[in-house]
Backbone as CSV, one residue per row, in Angstrom:
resi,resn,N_x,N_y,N_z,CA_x,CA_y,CA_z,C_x,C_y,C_z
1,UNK,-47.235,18.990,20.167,-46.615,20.306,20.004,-47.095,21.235,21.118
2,UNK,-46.116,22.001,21.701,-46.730,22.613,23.007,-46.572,24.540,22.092
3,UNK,-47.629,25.046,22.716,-47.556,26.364,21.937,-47.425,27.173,23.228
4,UNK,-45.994,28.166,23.111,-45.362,29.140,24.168,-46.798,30.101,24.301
5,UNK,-46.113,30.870,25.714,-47.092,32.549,25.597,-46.977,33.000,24.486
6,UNK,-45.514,33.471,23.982,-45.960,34.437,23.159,-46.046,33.905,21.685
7,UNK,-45.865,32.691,21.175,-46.570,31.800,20.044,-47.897,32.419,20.242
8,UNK,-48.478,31.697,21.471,-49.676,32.465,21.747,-50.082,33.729,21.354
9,UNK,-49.751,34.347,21.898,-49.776,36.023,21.529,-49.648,36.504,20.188
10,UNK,-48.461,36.002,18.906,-48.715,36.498,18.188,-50.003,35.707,17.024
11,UNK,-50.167,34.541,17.366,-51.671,33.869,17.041,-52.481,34.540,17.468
12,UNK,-52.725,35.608,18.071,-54.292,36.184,19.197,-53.863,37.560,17.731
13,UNK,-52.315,37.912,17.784,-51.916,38.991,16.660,-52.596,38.920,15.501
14,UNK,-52.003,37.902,14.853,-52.898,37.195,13.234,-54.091,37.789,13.144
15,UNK,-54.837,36.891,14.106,-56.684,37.187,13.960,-56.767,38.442,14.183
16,UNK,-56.365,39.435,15.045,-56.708,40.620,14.748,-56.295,41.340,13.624
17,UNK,-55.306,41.119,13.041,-54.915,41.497,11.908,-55.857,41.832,10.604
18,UNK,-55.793,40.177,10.616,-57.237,39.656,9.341,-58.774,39.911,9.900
19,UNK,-59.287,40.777,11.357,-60.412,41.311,11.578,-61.072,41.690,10.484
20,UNK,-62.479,42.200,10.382,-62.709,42.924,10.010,-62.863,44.255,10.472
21,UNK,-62.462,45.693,10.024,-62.458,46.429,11.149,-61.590,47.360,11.169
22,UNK,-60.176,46.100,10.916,-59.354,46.645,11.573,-58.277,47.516,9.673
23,UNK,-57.325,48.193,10.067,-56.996,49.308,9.205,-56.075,49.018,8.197
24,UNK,-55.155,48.213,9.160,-53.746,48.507,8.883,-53.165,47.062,7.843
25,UNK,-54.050,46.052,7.477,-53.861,45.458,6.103,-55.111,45.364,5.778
26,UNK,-56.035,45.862,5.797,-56.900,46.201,5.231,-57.522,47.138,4.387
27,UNK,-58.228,47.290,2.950,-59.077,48.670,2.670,-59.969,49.537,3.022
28,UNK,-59.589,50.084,3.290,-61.198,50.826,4.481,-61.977,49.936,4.960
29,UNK,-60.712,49.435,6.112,-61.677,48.283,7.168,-62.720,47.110,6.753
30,UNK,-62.214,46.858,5.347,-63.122,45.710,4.250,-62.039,44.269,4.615
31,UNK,-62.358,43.374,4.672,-62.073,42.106,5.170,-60.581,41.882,4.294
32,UNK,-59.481,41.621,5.188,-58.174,41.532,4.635,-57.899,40.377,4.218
33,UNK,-56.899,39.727,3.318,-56.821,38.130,3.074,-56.646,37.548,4.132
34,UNK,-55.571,38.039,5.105,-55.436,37.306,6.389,-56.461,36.824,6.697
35,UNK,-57.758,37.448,6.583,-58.754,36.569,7.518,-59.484,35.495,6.694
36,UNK,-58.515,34.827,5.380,-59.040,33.737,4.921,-58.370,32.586,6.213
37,UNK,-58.626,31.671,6.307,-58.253,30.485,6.613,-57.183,29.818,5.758
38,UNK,-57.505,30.009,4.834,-55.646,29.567,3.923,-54.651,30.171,4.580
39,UNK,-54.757,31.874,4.501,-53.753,32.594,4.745,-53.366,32.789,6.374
40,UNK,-54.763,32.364,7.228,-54.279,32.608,8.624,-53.230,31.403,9.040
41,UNK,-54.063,30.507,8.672,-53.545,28.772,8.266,-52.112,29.418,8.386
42,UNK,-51.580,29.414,7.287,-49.919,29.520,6.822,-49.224,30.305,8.002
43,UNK,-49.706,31.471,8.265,-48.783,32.527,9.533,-49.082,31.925,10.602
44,UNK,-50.156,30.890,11.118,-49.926,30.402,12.027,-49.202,29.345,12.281
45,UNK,-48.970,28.293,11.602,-48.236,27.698,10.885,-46.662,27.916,10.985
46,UNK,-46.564,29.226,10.129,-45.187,29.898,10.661,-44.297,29.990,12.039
47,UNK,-45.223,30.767,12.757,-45.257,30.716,13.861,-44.993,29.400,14.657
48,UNK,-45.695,28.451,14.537,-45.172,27.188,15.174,-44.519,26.183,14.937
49,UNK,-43.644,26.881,13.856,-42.408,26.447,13.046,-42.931,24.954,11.883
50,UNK,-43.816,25.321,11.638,-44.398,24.179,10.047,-45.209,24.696,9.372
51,UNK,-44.874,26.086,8.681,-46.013,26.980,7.908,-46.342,25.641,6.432
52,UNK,-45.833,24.771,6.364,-46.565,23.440,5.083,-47.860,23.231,5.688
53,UNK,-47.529,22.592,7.043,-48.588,21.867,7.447,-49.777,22.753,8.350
54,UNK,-49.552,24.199,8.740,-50.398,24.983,9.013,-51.130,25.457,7.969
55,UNK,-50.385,25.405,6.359,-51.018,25.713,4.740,-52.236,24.512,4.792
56,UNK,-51.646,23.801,5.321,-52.316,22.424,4.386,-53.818,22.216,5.653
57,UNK,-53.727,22.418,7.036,-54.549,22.597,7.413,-55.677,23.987,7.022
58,UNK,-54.860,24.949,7.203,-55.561,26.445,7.081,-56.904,26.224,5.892
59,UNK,-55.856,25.449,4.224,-56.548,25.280,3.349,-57.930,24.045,3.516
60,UNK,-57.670,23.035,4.333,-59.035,22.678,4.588,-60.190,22.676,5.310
61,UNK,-59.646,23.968,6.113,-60.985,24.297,7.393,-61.539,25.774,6.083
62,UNK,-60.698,26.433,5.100,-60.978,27.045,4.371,-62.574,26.924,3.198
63,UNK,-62.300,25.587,2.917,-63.218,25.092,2.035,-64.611,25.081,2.727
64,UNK,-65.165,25.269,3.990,-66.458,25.162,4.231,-66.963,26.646,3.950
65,UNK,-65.814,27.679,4.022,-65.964,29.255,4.124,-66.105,29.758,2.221
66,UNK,-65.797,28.557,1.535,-65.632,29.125,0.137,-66.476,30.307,-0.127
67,UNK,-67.380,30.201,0.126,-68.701,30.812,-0.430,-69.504,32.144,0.621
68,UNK,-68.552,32.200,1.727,-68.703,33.085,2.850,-68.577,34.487,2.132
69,UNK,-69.767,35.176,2.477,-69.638,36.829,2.776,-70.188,37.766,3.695
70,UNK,-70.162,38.900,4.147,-70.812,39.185,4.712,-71.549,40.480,4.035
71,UNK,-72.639,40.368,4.228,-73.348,41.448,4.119,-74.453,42.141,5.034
72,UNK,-74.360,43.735,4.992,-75.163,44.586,5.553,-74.680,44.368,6.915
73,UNK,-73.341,44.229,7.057,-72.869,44.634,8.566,-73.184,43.373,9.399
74,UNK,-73.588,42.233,8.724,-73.682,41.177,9.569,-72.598,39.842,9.481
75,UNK,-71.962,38.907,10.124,-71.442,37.882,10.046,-71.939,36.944,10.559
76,UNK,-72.774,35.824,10.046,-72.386,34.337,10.113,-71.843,33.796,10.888
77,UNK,-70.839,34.118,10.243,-69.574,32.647,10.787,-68.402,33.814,10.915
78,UNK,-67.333,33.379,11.530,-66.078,33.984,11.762,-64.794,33.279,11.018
79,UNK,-64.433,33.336,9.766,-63.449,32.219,9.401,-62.273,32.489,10.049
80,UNK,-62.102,33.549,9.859,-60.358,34.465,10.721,-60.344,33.858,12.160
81,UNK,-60.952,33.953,13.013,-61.283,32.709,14.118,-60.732,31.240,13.910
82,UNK,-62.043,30.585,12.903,-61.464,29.204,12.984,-60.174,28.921,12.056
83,UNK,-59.933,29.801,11.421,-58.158,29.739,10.326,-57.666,30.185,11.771
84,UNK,-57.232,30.341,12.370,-56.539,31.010,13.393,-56.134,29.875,14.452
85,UNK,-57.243,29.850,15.512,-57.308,29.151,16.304,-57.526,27.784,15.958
86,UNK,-58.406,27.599,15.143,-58.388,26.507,14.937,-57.332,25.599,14.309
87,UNK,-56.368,26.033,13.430,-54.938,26.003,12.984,-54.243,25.498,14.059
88,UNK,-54.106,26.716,14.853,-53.472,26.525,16.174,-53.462,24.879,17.154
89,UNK,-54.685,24.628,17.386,-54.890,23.637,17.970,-54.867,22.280,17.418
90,UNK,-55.105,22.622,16.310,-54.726,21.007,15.057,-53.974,20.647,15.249
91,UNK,-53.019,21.954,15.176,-51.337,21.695,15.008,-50.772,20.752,16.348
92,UNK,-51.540,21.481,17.469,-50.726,21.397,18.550,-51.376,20.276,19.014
93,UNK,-52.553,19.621,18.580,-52.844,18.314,18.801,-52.667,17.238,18.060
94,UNK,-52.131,17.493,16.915,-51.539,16.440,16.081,-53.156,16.195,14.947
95,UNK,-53.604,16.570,15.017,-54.719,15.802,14.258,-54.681,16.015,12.976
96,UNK,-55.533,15.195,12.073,-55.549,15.297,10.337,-56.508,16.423,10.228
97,UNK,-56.195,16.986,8.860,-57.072,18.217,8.656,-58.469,17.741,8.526
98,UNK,-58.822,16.710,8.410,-60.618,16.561,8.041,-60.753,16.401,9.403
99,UNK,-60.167,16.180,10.834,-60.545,16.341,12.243,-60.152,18.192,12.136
100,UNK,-59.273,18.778,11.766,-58.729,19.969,11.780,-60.466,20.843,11.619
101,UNK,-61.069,20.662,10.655,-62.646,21.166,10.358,-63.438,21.216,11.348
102,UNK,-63.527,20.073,12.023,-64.616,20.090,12.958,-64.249,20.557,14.557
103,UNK,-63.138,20.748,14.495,-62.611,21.750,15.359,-63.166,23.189,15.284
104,UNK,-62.581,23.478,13.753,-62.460,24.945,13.517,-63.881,25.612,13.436
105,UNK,-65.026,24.537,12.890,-66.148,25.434,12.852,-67.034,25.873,13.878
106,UNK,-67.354,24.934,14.975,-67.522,25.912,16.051,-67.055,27.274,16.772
107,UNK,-65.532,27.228,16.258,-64.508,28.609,16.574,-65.537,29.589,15.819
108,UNK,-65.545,29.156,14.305,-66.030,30.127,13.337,-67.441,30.949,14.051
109,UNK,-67.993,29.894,15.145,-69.684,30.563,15.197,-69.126,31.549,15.924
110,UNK,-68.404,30.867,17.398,-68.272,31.768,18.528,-68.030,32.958,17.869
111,UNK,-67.330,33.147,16.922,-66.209,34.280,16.789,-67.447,35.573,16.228
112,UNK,-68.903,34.612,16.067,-69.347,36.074,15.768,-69.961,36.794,17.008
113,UNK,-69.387,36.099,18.503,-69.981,36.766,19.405,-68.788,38.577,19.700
114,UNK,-68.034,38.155,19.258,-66.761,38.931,19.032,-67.208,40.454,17.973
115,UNK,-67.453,39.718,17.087,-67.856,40.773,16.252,-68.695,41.587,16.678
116,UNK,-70.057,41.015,17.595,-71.389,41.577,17.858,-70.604,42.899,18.988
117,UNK,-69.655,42.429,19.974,-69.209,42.970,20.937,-68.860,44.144,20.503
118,UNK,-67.805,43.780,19.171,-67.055,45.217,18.203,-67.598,45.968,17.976
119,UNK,-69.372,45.331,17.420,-69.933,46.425,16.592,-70.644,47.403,17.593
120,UNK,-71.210,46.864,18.814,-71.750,47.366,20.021,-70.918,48.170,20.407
121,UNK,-69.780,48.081,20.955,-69.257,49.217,21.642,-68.777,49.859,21.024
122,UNK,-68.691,49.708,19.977,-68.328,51.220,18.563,-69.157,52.180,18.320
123,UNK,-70.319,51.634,18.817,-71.280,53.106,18.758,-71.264,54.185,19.385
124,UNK,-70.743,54.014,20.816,-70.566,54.502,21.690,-68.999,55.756,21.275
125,UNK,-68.145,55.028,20.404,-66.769,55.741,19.989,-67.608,56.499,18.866
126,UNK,-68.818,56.445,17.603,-69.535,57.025,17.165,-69.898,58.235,17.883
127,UNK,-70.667,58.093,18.944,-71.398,59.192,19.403,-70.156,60.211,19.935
128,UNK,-69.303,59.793,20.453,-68.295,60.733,20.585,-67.571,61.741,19.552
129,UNK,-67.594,61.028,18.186,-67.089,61.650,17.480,-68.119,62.671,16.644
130,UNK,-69.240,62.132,16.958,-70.120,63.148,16.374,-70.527,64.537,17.425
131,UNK,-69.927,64.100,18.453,-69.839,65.392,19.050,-68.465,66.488,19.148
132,UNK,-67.336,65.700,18.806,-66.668,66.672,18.407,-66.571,67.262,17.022
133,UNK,-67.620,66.381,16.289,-68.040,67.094,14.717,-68.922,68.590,15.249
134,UNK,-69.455,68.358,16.428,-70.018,69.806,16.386,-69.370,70.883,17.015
135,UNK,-68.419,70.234,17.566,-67.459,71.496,17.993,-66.480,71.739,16.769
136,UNK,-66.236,70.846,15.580,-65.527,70.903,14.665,-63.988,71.005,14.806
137,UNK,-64.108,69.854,15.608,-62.526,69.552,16.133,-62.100,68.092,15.413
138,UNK,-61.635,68.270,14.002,-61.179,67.372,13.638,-60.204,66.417,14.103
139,UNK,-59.348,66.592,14.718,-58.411,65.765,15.422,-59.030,64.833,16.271
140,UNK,-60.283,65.348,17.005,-60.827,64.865,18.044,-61.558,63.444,17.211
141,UNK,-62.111,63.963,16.018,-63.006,62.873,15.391,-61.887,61.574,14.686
142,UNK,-61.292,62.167,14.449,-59.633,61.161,13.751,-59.651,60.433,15.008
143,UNK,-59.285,61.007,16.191,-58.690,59.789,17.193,-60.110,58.895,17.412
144,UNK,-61.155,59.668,17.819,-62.450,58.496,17.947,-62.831,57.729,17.323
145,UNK,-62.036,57.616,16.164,-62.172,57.059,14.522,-61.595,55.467,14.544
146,UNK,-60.119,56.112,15.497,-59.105,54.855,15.097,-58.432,54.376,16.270
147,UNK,-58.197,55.218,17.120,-57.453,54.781,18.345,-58.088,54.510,19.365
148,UNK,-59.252,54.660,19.795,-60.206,53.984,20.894,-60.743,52.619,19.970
149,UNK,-61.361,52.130,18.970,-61.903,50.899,18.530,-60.816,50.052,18.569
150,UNK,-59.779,50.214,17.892,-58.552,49.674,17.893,-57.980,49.228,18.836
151,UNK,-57.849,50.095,20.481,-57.387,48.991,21.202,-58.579,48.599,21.464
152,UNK,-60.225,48.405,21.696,-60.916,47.743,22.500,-61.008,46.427,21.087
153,UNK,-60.420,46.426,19.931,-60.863,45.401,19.263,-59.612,44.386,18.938
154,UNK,-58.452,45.088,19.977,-57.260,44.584,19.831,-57.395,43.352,21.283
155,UNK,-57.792,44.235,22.286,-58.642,43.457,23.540,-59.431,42.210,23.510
156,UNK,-60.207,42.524,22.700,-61.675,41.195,22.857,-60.469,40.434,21.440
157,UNK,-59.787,40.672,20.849,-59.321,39.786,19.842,-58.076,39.228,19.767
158,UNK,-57.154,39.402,20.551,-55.791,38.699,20.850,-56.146,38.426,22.014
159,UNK,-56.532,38.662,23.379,-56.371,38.252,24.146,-57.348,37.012,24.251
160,UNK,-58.438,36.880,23.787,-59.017,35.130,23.749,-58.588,34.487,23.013
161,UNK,-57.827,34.891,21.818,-57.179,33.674,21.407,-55.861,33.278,21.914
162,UNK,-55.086,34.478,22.437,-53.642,33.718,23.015,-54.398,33.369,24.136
163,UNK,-55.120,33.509,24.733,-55.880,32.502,26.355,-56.101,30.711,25.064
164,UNK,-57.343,30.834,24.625,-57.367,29.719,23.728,-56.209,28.682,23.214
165,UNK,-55.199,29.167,22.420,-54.048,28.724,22.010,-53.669,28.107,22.780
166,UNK,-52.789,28.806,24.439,-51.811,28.395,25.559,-52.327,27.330,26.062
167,UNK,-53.862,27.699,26.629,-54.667,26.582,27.275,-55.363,25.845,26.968
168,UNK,-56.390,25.821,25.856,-56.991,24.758,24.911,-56.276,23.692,24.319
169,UNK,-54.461,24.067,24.075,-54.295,23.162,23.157,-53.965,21.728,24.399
170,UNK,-53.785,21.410,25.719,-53.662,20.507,26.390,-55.066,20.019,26.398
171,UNK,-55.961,20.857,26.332,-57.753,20.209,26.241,-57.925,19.384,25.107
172,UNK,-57.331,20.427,23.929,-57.704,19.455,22.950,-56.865,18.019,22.754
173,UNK,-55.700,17.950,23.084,-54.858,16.871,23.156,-55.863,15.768,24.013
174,UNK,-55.839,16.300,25.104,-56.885,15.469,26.420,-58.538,14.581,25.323
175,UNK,-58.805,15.730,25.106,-60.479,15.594,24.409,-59.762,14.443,22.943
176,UNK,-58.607,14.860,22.068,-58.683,13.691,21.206,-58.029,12.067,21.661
177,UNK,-57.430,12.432,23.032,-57.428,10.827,23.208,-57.930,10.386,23.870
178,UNK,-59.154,10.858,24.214,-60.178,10.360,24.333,-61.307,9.619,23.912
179,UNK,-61.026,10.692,22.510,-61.873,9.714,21.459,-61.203,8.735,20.288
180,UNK,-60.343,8.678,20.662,-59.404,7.386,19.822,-60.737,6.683,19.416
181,UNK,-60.145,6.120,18.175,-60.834,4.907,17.867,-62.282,5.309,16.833
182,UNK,-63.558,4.493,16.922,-64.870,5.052,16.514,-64.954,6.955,16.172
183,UNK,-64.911,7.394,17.753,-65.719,8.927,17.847,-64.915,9.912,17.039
184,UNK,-63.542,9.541,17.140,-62.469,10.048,16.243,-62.772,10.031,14.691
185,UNK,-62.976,8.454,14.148,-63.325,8.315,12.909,-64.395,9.189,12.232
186,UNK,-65.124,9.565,13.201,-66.885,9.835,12.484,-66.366,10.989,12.946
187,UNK,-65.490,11.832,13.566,-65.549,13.538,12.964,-64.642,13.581,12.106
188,UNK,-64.161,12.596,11.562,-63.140,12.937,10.714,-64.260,12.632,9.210
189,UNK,-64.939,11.667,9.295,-65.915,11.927,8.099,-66.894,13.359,8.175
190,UNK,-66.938,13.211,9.120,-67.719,14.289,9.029,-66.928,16.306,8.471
191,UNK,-65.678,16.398,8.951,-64.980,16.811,8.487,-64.719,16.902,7.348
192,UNK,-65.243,15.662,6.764,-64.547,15.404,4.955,-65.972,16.097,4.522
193,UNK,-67.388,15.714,4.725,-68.396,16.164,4.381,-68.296,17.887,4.319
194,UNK,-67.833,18.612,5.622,-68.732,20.374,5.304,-67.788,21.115,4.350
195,UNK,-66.467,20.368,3.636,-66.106,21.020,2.940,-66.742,21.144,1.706
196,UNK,-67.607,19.940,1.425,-68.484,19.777,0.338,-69.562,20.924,0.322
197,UNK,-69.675,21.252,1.597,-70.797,22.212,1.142,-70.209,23.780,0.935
198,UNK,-69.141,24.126,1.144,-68.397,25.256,0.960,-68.346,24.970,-0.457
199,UNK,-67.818,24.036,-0.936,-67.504,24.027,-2.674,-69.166,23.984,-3.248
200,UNK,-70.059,23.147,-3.110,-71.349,23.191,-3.143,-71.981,24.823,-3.588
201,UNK,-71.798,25.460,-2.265,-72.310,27.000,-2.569,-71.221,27.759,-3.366
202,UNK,-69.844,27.332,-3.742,-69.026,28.334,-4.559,-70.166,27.802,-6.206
203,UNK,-70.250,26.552,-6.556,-70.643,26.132,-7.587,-71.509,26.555,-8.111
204,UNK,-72.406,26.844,-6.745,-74.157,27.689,-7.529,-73.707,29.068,-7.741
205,UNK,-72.690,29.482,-6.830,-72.448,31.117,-7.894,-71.883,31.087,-8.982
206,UNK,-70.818,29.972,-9.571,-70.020,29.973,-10.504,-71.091,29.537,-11.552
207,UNK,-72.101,28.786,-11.162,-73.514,28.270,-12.330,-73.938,29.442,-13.002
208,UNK,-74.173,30.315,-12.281,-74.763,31.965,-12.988,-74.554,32.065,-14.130
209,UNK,-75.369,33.019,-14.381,-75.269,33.493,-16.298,-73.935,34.543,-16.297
210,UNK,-72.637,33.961,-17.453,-71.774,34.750,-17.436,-70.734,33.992,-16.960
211,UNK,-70.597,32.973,-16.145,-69.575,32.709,-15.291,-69.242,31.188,-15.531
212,UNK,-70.021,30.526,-15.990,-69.940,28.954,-16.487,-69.239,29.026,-17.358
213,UNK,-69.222,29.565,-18.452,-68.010,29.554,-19.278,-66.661,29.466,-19.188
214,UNK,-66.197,30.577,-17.995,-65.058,30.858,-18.022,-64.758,29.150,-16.684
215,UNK,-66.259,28.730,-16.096,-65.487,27.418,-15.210,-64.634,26.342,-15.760
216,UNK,-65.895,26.704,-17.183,-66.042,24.907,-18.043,-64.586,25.591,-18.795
217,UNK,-64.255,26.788,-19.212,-62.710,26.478,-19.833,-61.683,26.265,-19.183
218,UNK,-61.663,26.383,-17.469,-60.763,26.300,-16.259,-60.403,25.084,-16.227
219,UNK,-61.502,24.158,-15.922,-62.100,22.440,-16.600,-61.547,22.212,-17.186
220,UNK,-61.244,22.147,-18.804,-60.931,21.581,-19.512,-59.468,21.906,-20.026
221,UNK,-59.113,23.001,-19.849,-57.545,22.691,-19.463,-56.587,22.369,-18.823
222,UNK,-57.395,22.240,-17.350,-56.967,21.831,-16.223,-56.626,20.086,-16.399
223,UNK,-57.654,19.553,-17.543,-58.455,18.237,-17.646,-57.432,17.755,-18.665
224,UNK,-57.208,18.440,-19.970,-57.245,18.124,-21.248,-55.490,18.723,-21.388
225,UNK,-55.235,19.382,-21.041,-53.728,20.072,-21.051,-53.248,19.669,-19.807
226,UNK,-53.395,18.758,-18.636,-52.815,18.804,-17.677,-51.919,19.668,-17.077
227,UNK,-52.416,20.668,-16.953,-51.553,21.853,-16.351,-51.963,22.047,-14.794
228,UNK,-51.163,22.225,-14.116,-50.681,22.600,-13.047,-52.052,23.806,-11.753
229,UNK,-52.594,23.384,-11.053,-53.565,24.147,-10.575,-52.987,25.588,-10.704
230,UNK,-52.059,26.102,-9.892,-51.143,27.292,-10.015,-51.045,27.503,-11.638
231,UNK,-50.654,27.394,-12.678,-50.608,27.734,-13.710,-51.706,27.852,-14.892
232,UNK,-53.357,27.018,-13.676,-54.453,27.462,-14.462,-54.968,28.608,-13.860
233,UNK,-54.462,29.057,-12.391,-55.249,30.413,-11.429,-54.316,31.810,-12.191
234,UNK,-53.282,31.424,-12.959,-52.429,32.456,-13.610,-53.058,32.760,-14.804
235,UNK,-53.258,31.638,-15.708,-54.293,31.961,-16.968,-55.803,32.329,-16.753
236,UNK,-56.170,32.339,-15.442,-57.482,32.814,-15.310,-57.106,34.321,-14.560
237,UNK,-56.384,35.116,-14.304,-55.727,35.740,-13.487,-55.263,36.656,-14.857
238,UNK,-54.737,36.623,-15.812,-54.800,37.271,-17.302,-56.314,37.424,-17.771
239,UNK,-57.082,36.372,-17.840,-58.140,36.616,-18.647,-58.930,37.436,-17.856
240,UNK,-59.545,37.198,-16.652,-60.203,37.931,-15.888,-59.386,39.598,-16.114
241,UNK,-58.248,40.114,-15.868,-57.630,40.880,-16.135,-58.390,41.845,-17.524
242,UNK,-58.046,40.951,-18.657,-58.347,41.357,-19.806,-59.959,41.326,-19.898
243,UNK,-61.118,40.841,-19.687,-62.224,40.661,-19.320,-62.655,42.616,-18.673
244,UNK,-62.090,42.117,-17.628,-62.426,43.594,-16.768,-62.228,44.840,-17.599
245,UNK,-60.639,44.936,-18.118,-60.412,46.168,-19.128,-61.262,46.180,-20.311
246,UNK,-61.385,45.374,-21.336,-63.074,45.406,-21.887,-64.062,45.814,-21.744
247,UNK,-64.639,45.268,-20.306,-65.709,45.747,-20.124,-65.949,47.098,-19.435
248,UNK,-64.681,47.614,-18.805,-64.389,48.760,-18.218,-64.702,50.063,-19.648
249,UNK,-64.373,49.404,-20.965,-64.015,50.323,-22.092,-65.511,49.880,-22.594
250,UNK,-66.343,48.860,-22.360,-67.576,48.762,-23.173,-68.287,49.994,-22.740
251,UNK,-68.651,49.473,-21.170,-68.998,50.939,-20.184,-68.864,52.067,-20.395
252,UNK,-67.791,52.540,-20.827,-67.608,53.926,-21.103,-68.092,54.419,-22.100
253,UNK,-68.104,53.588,-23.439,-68.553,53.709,-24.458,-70.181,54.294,-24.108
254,UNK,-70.596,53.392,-23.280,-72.482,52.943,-23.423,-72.432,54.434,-22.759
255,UNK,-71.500,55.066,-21.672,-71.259,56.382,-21.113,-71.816,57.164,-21.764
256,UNK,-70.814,57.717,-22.423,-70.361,58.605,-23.947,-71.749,58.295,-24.475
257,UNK,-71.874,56.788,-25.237,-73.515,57.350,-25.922,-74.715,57.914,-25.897
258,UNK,-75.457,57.241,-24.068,-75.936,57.964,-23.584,-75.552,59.352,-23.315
259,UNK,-74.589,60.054,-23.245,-74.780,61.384,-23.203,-75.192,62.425,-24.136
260,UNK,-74.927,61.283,-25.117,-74.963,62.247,-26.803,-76.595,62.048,-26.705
């Protein structure tokens, strides 16, 4: 599969999209779905006219990230990266998704050199705006807010991946027939392995006090009623629902008492 410029381009689009950072499908710049790997998976996918098989990859470079968060302003790993690019290049090299993984997770590290870049030269759009806080020129602090980070994070983030996309994907074609045969096999096991550890770390949070319950009943209807994965994330998707409003009304209660 050969991927155009602007295929390219709107793949370099995606990942900035699903940034963190960034505004415009996001909640106050809090990590958007796009930047799961399922969901970059699929629009990239789209884009290169087989959003199935960009799903079906996206969803297994996804599984090493299960358990991914970031906290206190730091990232890890970059999944929006390797769902992205790494998508990209699967596709366009033909490979199976358990080779699709061991592609994508090196993307994932680089991508936090990206972030480090974002967060660095944002300080600098900081100090600006805190100086037109002292002249008390609101407009001034709005634009230093959104329209200087925005293009420099539109910069460092579409333009290496449509470079990546256009030109990597003949590397990677080159680099996998190369390893035909043996070297091929053993990243493809190996591939099958780091998703284990993404599900691995979802498991020890789902072990917690409070939360085993609602696994082991996911389990056993999933098990015992043979129902449909989609039609057990809907019945957990009600209960959680109803769960929350409960405890939203226990809370208030414990409110109210303490005040009395």
């Amino acid at each position: 599969m050969e991927i155009s410029i602007w295929q390219a381009f709107l793949i370099g689009l995606i990942y900035y999209l699903g940034t963190v950072g960034t505004p415009w499908l996001t909640l106050l710049g809090s990590i958007s779905v796009v930047y799961r790997p399922l969901v970059g998976g699929t629009l990239v996918g789209l884009v290169l006219g087989d959003p199935v098989t960009g799903c079906i990859i996206g969803a297994t470079i996804n599984l090493p990230y299960l358990a991914f968060i970031s906290a206190g302003g730091t990232v890890p790993v970059d999944p929006g990266l390797a769902g992205a690019l790494g998508t990209a290049l699967a596709m366009a090299a033909g490979v199976q998704p358990s080779v699709a993984v061991t592609l994508a997770v090196p993307l994932g590290l680089l991508g936090t050199m990206i972030w480090v870049a974002h967060m660095t030269v944002d300080v600098f759009f900081v100090h600006m705006a805190d100086k037109a806080a002292e002249k008390g020129d609101i407009d001034k602090i709005c634009f230093y807010h959104v329209v200087p980070p925005q293009i420099f994070m539109f910069l460092i983030t579409v333009i290496p991946v449509m470079i990546g996309a256009y030109y990597g994907a003949d590397v990677v074609k080159e680099l996998i027939t190369l390893l035909e045969g043996k070297p091929l096999h053993v990243l493809s096991v190996i591939g099958g392995i780091l998703p284990a550890l993404g599900i691995a770390m979802n498991l020890r949070a789902i072990g917690r006090k409070g939360t085993m319950a609602f696994f082991l009943f996911g389990f056993l209807i999933a098990v015992y009623l043979h129902l449909d994965v989609l039609t057990v994330a809907l019945f957990a998707g009600i209960i959680a629902y109803i769960y929350t409003i409960l405890l939203a009304r226990e809370g208030g209660l414990e409110n109210e008492s303490g005040s009395i």
